[in-house]
C-alpha positions, -999 to 999 in steps of 0.1 A, spaced: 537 -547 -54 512 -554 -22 483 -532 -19 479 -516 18 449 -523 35 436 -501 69 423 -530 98 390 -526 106 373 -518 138 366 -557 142 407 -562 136 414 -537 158 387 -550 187 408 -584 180 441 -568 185 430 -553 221 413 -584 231 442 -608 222 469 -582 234 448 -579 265 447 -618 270 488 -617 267 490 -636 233 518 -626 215 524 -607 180 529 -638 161 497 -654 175 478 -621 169 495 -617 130 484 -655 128 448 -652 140 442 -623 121 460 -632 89 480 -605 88 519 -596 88 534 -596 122 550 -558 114 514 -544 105 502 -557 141 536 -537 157 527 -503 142 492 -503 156 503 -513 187 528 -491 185 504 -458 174 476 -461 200 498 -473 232 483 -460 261 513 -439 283 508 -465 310 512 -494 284 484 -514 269 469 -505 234 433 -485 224 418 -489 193 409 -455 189 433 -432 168 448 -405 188 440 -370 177 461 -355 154 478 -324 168 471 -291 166 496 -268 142 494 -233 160 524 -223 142 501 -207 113 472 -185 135 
């Protein structure tokens, strides 16, 4: 079984760069030597509502439901 490994803030400065220059997820997976899937879920988690990607994690939001 594969061990998971987080990107880094370098990968993900990569990722917004290349994504930014219009390469595509296979070039991106390529260039970074990672799994073309991985790439997709980052992309996928920090979209910007107007599209686009940021590197930074969105908050997590906040559970009222127990105060």
């Amino acid at each position: 079984m594969r061990s998971y490994s987080h990107l880094s803030e370098d990968e993900r400065d990569q990722i917004g760069v290349l994504r930014a220059a219009g390469r595509s997820m296979g070039a991106i997976a390529r260039a970074l030597g990672r799994a073309k899937s991985h790439h997709l879920r980052e992309l996928q988690r920090n979209a910007l509502p107007l599209g686009g990607y940021s590197r930074f994690t969105p908050p997590e939001p906040i559970n009222c439901a127990g105060a």
